[in-house]
C-alpha positions in Angstrom: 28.5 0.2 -15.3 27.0 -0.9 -18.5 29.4 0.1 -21.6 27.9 1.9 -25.1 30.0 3.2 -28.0 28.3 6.5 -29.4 30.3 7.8 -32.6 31.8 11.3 -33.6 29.0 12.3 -35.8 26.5 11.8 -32.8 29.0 13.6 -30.2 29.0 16.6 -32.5 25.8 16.9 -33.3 24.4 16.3 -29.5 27.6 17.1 -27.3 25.1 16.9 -24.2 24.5 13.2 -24.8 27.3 11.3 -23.3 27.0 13.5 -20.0 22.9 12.5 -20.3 24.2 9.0 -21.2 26.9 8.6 -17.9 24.4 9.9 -15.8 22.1 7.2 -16.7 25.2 4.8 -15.5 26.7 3.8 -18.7 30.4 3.9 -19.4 30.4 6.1 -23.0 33.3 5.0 -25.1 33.4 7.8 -28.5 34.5 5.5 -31.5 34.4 5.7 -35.3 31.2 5.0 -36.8 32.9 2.2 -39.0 35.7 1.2 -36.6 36.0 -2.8 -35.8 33.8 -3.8 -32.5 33.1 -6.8 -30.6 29.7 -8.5 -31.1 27.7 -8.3 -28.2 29.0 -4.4 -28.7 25.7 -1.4 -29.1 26.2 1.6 -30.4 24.5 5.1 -30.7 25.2 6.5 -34.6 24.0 9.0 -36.6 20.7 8.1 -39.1 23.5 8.5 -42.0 25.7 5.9 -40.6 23.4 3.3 -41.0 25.9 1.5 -43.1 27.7 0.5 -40.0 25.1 -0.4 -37.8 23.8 -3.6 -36.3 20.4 -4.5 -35.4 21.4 -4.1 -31.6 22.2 -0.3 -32.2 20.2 2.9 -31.8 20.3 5.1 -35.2 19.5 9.0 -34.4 18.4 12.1 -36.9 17.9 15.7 -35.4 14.9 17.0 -37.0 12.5 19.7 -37.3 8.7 18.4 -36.7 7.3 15.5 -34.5 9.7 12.9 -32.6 9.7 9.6 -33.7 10.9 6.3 -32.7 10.9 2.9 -35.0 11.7 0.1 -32.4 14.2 -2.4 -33.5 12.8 -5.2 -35.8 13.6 -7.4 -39.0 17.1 -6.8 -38.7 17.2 -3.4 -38.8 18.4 -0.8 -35.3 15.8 1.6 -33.5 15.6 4.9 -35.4 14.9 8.0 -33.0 14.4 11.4 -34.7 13.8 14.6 -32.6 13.9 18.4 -32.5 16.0 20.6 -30.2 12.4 21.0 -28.3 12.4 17.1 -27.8 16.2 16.5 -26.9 15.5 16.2 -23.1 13.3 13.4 -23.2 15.0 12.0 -26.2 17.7 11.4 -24.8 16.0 9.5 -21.7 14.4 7.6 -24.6 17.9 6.8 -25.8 19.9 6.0 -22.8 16.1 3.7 -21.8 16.7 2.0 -25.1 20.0 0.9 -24.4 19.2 0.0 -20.9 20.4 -3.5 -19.1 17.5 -5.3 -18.1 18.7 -5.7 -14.5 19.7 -1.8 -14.6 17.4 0.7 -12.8 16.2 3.1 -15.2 18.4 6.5 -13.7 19.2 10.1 -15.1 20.4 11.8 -11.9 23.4 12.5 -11.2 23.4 11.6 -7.4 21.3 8.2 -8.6 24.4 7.4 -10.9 27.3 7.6 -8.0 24.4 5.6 -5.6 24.5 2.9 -8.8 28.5 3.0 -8.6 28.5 2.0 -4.7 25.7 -0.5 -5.2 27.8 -2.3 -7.8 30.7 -2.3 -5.3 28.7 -3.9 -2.9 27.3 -6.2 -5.1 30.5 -7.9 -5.3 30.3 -8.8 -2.2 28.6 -11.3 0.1 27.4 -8.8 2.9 23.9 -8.4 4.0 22.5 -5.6 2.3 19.8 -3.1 4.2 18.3 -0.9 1.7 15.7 2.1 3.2 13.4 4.5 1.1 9.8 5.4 1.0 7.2 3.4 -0.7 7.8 4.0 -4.7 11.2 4.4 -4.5 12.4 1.8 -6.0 14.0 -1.0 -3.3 13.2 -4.0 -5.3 14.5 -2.9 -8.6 17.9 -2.0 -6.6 17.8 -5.4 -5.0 17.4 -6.6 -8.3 20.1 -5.3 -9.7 22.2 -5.9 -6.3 21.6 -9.9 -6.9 22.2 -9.3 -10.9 25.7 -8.1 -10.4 27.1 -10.4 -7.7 28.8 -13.8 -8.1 24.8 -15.6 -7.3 23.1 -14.3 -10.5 23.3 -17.9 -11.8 20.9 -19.0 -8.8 17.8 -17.6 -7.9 16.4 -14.2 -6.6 13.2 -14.7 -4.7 11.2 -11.6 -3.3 9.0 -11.6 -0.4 6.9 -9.2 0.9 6.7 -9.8 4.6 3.7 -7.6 5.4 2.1 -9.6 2.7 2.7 -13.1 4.7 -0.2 -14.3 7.3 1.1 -14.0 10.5 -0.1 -17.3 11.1 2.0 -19.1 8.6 5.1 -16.8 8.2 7.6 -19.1 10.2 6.6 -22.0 7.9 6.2 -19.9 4.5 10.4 -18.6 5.2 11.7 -21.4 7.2 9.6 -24.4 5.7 7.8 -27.0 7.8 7.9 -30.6 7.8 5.1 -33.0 7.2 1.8 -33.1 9.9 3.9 -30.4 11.9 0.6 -28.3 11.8 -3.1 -28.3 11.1 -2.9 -28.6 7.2 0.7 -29.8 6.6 -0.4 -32.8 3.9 2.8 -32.5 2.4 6.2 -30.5 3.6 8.0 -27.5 2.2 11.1 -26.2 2.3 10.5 -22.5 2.4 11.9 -19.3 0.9 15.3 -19.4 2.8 15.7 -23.3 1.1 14.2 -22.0 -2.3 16.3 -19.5 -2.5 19.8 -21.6 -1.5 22.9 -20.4 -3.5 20.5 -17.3 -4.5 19.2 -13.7 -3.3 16.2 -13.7 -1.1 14.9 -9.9 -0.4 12.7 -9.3 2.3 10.6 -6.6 1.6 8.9 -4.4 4.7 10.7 -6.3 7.2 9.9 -4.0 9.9 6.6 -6.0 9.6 8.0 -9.0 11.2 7.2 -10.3 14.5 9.7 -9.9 17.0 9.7 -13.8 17.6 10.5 -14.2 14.1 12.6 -11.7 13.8 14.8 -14.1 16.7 14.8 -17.2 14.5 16.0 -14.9 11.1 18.7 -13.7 13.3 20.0 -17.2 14.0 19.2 -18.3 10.8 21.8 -15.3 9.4 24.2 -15.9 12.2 24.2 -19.3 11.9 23.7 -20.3 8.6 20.9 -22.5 8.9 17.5 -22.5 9.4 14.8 -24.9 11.5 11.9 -25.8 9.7 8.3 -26.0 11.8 8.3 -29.6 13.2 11.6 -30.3 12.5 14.3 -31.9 15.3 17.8 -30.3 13.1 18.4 -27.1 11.4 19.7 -27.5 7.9 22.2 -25.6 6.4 21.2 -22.8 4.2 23.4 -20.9 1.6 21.8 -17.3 1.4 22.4 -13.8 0.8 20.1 -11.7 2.3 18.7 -8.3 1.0 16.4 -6.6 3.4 14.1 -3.0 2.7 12.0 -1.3 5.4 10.1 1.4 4.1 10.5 3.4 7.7 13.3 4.6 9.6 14.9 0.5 11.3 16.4 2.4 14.1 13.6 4.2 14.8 11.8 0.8 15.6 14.2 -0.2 17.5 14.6 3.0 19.8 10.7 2.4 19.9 11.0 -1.3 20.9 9.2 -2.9 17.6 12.3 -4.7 16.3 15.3 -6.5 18.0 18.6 -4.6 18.0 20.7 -7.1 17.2 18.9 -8.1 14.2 19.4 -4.3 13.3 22.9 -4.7 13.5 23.0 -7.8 12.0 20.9 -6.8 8.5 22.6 -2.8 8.8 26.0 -4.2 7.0 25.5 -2.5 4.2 23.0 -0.1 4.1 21.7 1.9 1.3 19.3 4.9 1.2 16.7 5.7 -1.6 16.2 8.9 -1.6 12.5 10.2 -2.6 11.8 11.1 -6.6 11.3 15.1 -5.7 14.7 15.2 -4.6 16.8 13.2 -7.6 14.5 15.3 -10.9 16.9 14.0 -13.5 15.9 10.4 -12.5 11.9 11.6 -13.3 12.2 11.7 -17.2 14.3 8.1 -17.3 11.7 6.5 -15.3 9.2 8.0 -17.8 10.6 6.7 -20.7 10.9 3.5 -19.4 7.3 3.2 -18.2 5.9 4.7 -21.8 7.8 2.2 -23.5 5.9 -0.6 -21.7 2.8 1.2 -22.5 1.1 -0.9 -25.7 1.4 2.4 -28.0 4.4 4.1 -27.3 3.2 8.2 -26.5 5.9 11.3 -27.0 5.6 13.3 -24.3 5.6 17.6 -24.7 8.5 19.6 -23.8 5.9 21.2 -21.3 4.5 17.9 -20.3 8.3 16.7 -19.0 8.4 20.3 -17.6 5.5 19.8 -15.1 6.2 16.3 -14.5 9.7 17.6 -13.0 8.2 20.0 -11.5 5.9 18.0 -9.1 7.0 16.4 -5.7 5.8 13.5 -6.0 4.8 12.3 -3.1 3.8 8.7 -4.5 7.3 8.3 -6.2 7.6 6.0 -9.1 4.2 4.9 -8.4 2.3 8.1 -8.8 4.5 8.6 -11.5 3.3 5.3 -13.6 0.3 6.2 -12.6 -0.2 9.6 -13.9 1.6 8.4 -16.7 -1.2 5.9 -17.6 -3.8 7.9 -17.3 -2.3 10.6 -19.9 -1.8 7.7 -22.2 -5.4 7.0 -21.9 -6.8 10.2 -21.6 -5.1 12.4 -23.9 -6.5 14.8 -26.9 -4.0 14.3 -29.4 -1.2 12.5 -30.4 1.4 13.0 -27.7 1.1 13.7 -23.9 0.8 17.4 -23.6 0.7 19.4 -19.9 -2.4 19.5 -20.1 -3.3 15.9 -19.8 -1.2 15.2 -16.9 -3.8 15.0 -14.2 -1.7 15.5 -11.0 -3.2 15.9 -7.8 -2.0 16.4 -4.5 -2.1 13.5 -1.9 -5.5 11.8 -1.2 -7.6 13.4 1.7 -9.1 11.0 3.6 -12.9 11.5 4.9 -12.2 10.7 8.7 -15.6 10.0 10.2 -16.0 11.3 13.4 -16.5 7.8 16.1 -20.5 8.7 18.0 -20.6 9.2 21.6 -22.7 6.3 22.9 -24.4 7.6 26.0 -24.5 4.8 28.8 -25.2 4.8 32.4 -22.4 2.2 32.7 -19.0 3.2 34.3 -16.2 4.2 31.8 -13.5 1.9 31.9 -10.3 3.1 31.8 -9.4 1.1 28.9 -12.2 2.0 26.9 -10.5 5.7 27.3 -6.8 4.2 26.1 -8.9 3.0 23.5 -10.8 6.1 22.1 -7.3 8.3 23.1 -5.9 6.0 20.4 -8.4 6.5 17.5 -8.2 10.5 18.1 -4.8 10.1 17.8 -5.5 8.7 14.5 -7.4 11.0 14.0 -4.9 13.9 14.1 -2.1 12.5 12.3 -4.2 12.2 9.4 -5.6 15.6 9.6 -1.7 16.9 10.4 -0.8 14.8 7.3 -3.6 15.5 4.6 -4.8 12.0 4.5 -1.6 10.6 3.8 -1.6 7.2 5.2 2.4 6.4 5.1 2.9 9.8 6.7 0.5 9.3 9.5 1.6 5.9 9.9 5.4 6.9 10.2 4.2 10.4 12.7 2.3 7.6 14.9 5.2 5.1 15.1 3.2 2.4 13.9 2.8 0.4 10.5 0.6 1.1 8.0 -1.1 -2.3 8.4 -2.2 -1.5 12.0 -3.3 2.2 10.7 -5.2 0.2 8.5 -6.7 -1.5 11.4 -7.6 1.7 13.3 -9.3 3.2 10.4 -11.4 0.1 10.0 -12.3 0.1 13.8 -13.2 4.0 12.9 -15.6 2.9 10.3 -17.1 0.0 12.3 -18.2 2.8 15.0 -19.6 5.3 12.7 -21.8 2.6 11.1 
């Protein structure tokens, strides 16, 4: 946990700010407004104790009329000022502003004990598995996973497996050595050798092959790696954080990834649980996207009210994105319900493959075929279009779903 003093004054005037504030993962300490502190030490005081502030601090004034914030700058703290309308998100907006940069952005309760074991596991040198759906933040806890263990001096390298031609993916992680393939001008040491002494995450890897998924077993077992073309593995020094955005032991009930690699990466596992069901998490993620916006935007007591209210099926992602558009597209100076433009999940337009008439046999895998594009078919109509969703009720990845639909297309042309 990340400490922050917050003084008497501020206590009294907003006693429901240090249970906002531990929520959001910080250790509150109440202290004197002028008492003696360390230097690297930040503080939340009232506007009237500015006297005793820093330029690291957060100054506060409960106030009739619009919220305010002055960022920090020439010397002088961020000033917030907010109504008893406003306190909800304001105090998001404070915890955000006092926010670690390695620290997920949290307000839930639930998120704020998940932050506590993370930290604990952190610590240590065991293979982390960390599970959610898309948008729910697996990088950002990997992040801070690698940020609080012994290895934050070395690197953290992220790699999206899913994103890796399937062609070059045993090169790209395990390096290759010089005219060992088609193209190899000069060798590489790869992402396990790049990230020696560090973190390397590997994102989606329920998207690896199963014979790579035999040569990163080794590689964790054993310590080393063999790089394409090469005669001796090398030793390799490498924690490894791995996120799977479906259910791992569901692929390997379903055959589509090795048990014992399961085992192997399952040390420590970790579930993200989806946005709808941690709402106090909803209005710190918000403050911390606005305040990357360009212009920073208040939102409306009735604009944080419906964006809790949504389920969110998109996560974090729908979230920034709806977020965005409201910054853009708004009528007046702050975000107001109104121009929160929420929809449901997008409906796809599933065009219906023509019947070619032929006086040719059917072959029987022409039918395996077709059964396999109507099943398609209905997950996405069972699932309103939602791609993940159909890809998860199919037992496939969203990659070969992507496949399938283009197929779909290619047929209806």
């Amino acid at each position: 946990m990340s400490s922050l003093d917050v003084s008497r004054g501020v206590c009294a005037l907003v006693p429901g700010l240090q249970h906002w504030l531990e929520n959001a993962f910080f250790t509150v300490r109440i202290v004197e407004a002028q008492s003696p502190r360390e230097r690297d030490d930040r503080r939340v005081l009232l506007a009237t104790e500015i006297g005793h502030a820093t330029h690291r601090d957060i100054l506060i004034n409960l106030a009739d009329g619009a919220p305010s914030l002055v960022s920090a700058a020439n010397g002088l703290p961020a000033r917030v000022a907010f109504g008893l309308e406003d306190m909800g998100f304001a105090f998001a907006l404070i915890a955000e502003l006092a926010r670690p940069a390695a620290l997920p952005a949290v307000g839930d309760a639930a998120s704020a004990r998940l932050m506590t074991m993370a930290g604990r596991v952190a610590r240590s040198d065991a293979t982390v598995l960390i599970q959610g759906d898309t948008g729910t933040g697996k990088e950002g806890m990997a992040r801070f996973l690698h940020a609080q263990s012994g290895r934050v001096t070395r690197d953290f390298i992220a790699v999206n497996c899913a994103a890796l031609p399937e062609t070059m993916m045993e090169a790209m992680l395990f390096g290759h050595r010089k005219g060992s393939f088609t193209g190899a001008a000069n060798a590489s040491e790869g992402l396990f050798l790049a990230a020696d002494g560090g973190t390397l995450f590997l994102d989606e890897i329920a998207e690896l092959p199963l014979a790579l998924q035999a040569k990163l077993l080794r590689a964790l077992q054993e310590g080393e790696v063999l790089p394409v073309g090469a005669t001796h593995p090398v030793p390799v020094n490498v924690r490894i954080i791995a996120a799977c955005n479906r259910n791992l032991a569901a692929e390997v009930a379903a055959g589509r990834f090795r048990e014992d690699l399961y085992w192997r990466l399952n040390v420590m596992p970790l579930e993200l649980r989806p946005l709808a069901e941690r709402p106090g998490d909803i209005a710190a993620i918000a403050a911390a996207m606005l305040l990357r916006q360009p212009e920073f935007i208040w939102p409306t007591a009735n604009a944080l009210e419906k964006l809790t209210a949504h389920v969110w099926p998109g996560n974090a992602r729908e979230l920034g994105n709806v977020l965005q558009r409201a910054v853009v597209l708004r009528d007046g100076d702050r975000i107001d319900a109104d121009d929160l433009h929420i929809s449901g999940a997008p409906k796809l337009r599933v065009v219906q493959a023509k019947v070619l008439e032929t006086a040719e046999p059917i072959r029987l895998r022409d039918v395996a075929h077709n059964s396999k594009l109507e099943a398609v078919r209905a997950a996405l109509r069972e699932t309103d279009g939602h791609r993940a969703a159909a890809a998860a009720k199919l037992g496939i990845s969203e990659r070969t779903l992507r496949y399938r639909l283009a197929e779909m297309r290619e047929l209806a042309a």
